[in-house]
C-alpha positions, -999 to +999 in steps of 0.1 A: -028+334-563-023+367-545-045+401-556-047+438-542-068+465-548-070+500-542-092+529-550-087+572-543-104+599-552-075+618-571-065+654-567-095+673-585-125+655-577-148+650-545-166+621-551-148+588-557-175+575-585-153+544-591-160+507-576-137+478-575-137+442-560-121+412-558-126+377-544-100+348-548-130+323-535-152+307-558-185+333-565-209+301-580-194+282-605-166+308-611-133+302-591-120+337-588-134+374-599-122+403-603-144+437-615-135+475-622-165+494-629-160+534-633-195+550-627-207+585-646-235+610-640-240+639-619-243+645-585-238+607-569-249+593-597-218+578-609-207+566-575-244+549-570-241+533-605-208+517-602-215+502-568-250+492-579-235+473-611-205+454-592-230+442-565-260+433-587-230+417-609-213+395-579-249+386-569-261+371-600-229+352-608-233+337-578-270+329-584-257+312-615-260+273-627-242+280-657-211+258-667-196+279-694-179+311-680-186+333-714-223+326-708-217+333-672-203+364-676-228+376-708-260+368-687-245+388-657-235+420-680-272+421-697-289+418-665-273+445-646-282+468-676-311+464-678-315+467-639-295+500-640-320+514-666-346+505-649-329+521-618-322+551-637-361+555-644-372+557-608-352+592-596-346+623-617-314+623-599-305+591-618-313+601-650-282+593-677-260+575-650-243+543-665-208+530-657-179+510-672-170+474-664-136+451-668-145+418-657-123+391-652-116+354-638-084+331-638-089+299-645-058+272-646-039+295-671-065+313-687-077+346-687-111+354-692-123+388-698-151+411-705-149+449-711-175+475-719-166+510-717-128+526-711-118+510-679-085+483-689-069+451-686-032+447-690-008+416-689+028+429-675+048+397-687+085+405-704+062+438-717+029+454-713+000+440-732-036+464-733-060+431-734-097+452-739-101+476-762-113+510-752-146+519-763-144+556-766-150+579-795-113+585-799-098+546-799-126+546-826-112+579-844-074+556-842-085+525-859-100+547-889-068+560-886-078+598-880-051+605-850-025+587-841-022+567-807-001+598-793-026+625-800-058+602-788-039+605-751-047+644-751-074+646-771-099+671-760-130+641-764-113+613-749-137+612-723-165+605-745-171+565-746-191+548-772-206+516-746-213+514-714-232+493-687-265+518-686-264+536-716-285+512-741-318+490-736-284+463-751-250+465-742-224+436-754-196+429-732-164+425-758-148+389-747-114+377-744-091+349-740-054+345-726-029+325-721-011+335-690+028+329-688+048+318-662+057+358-644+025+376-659+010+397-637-022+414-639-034+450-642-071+458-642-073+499-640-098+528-644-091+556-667-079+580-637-046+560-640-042+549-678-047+586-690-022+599-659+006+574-668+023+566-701+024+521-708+059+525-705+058+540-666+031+515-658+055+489-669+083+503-652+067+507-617+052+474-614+081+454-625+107+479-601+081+468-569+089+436-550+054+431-539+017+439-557+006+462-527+036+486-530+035+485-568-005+498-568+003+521-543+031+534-564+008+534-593-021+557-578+007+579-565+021+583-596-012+591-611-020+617-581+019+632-586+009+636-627-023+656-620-049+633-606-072+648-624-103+613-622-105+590-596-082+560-598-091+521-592-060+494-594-064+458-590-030+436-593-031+403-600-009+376-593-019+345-606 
């Protein structure tokens, strides 16, 4: 298995407030991890709640005993939000911060996921797959069929999501399971590149790169060339 990642700041903003790892190592009973968390709040907020939330979140799966990785994975997510409220409560300054989390681990051929919040996981096989579902107001706004998929892109509340790791006394983690195929690669991503580049250019970059590093250097790049207007976190994944 080979993985890279890579996080900038983008063209408009000062502070990078996203956070990403990777370990292709066992963390306790889980033989690889992967996490994109994209923080939010003002002043440092963000940037403390993201990093905050990955770390407490490696920690405590490596603390773990559990055998099932959905367990694993649930008990982690609860307890770093209710250690980032409790965070939140000690400094004005951290008042309203929360992030988003994609969460992932290989194992054999399966895929395991958790997303809360916007931040995504792709599969770039013979196409692009979006594995999570974005929990914003205006995926929400698609599904009742109120805008189409185009007009959610440029919507003027796409930034508002509907979950996130901090912003409830309970937050559930939205699970999933996939088969990986022989080729698949992996794309875990924060918002500062899925809203800068269309699926199809996504597609299109990574498959055109010979290696992972080149391809999420291409990708952020891309994004920066298109505006840059967030910060942008890649992870590639080859399994």
């Amino acid at each position: 298995m080979k993985a890279f990642a890579a996080t900038d700041v983008g063209v408009e903003r000062k502070i990078n407030q996203d956070c990403v790892y990777y370990s292709l190592t066992e963390i306790g009973p889980l033989p690889n991890l992967f996490i994109v968390a994209d923080g939010m709040g003002g002043h440092k907020a963000g940037d403390f709640a993201s990093r905050y939330t990955v770390d407490n979140f490696v920690s405590k799966v490596r603390e773990s005993s559990g055998k099932d990785t959905v367990d694993i994975i649930d008990d982690a997510v609860t307890w770093v939000n209710t250690s980032l409220l409790e965070k939140a409560g000690e400094s004005p300054d951290y008042t309203g911060m929360g992030t988003t989390l994609v969460v992932a681990t290989v194992i054999d051929n399966m895929l395991k996921v958790a997303n809360v919040g916007d931040s995504r996981l792709y599969i770039i096989g013979k196409d692009i797959r979006q594995i999570t579902r974005d929990h914003s107001l205006v995926e929400e706004m698609v599904s009742l069929g109120e805008i189409d998929r185009k007009a959610a892109r440029t919507h003027k509340r796409k930034n508002i999501i509907t979950r996130a790791i901090g912003g409830d006394a309970k937050v559930e983690a939205e699970m999933f399971c996939v088969e990986l195929q022989p080729g698949d690669k992996i794309l875990m991503c924060s918002d500062g590149l899925s809203n800068m580049i269309e699926d199809e250019d996504i597609f299109k970059i990574i498959k055109d790169s010979p290696e992972i590093e080149e391809a999420a250097k291409r990708l952020i790049d891309t994004a920066n060339e298109n505006g840059g207007k967030d910060n942008i976190s890649v992870i590639l994944i080859e399994p």
